[in-house]
C-alpha positions in Angstrom: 130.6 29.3 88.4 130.2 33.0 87.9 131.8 36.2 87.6 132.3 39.4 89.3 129.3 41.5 87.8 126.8 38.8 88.1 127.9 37.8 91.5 127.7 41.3 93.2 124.2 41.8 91.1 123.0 38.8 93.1 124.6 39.9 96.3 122.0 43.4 95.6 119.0 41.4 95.4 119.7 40.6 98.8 116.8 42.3 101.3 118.5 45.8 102.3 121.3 45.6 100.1 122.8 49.3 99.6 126.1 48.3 97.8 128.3 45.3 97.0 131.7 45.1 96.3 134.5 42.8 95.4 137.7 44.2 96.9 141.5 43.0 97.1 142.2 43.1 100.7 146.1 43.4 99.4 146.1 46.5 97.6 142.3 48.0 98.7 141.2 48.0 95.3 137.3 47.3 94.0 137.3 44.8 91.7 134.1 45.5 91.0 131.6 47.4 92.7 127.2 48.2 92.4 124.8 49.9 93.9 125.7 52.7 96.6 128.8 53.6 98.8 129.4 53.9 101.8 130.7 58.0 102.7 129.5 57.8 99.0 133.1 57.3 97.4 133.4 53.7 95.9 137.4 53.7 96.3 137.8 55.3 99.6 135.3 52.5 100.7 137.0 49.9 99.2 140.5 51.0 100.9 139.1 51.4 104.3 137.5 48.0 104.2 140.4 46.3 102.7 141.9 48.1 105.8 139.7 46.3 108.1 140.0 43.0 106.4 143.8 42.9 106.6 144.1 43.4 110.2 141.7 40.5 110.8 143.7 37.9 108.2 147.2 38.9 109.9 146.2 38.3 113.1 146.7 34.3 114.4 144.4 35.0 117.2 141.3 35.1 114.4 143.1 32.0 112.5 141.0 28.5 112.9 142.6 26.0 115.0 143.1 23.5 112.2 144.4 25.3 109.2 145.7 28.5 111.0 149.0 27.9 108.5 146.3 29.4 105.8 146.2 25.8 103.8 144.1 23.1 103.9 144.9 18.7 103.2 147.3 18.3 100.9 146.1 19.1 97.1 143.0 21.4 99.0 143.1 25.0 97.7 144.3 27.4 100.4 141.3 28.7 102.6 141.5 32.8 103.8 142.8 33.1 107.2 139.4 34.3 108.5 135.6 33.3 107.2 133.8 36.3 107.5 133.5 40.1 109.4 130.5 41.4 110.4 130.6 45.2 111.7 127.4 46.9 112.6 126.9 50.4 113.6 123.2 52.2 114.3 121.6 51.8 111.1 123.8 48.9 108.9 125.7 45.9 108.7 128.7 45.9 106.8 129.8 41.9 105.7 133.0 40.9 104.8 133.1 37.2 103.0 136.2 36.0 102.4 136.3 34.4 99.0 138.0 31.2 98.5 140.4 31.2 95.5 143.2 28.5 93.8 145.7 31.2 93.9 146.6 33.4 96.9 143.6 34.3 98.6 143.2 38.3 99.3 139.9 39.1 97.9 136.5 39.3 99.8 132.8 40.2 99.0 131.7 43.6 100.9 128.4 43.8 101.5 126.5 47.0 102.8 123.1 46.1 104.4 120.5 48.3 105.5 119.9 46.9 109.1 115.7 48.0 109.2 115.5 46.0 106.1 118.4 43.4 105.9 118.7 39.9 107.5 121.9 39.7 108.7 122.2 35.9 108.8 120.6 35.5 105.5 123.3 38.0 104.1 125.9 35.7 105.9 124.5 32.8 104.4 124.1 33.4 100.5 127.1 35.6 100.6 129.2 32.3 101.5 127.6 30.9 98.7 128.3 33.3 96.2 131.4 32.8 97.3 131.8 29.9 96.7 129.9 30.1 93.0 132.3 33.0 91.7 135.5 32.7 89.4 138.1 34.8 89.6 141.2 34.9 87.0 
């Protein structure tokens, strides 16, 4: 297990990394937050992906076919509605990891990846399990 800080220092190891952030997709706020920004405000960021996050979890069209109620088998902690987002535009990828939690789950890992120098499904990969590794509460 691990924490915020040490979790989003690992996530800017990552090739290409620019910025990492934990955000609550309920309210748009950084939990924590390294590195750069993009449009170089941290919270405006934060809201606006938040934004982007929450459309995807509400809609049932995105849900997976077996746990599209937002739970897993009984006594499984509840899984987010959606796995990841990936949005890419001419020069980086922003990732969206949905983290896993015991509680409600409304938090993901924002990941801001330089696209000359990032590997996109490397990013994908250790960001699930980062996800996985960190402890929220």
């Amino acid at each position: 297990m691990q924490g915020i800080d040490e979790c989003l220092l690992e996530a800017m190891r990552l090739p290409g990394a620019r910025g990492a952030a934990l955000v609550d997709w309920t309210s748009g706020l950084a939990l924590g937050v390294v590195g750069e920004s993009p449009g170089g405000d941290q919270e405006a960021a934060a809201a606006e992906a938040a934004e982007l996050a929450r459309l995807a979890a509400e809609q049932r069209a995105f849900a997976s076919g077996s746990s599209a109620t937002g739970a897993g088998a009984a006594g499984d902690e509840p899984d987010p509605p959606v796995e990841d987002l990936i949005l890419s535009n001419r020069d980086s990828y922003h990732v969206l990891r949905f983290v896993p939690t015991s509680f409600d789950s409304s938090v993901f890992l924002h990941l801001w990846l330089a696209r000359a120098e990032g590997n996109l499904a490397l990013a994908r990969i250790r960001l699930g399990e980062m996800a996985g590794r960190l402890e929220l509460g």
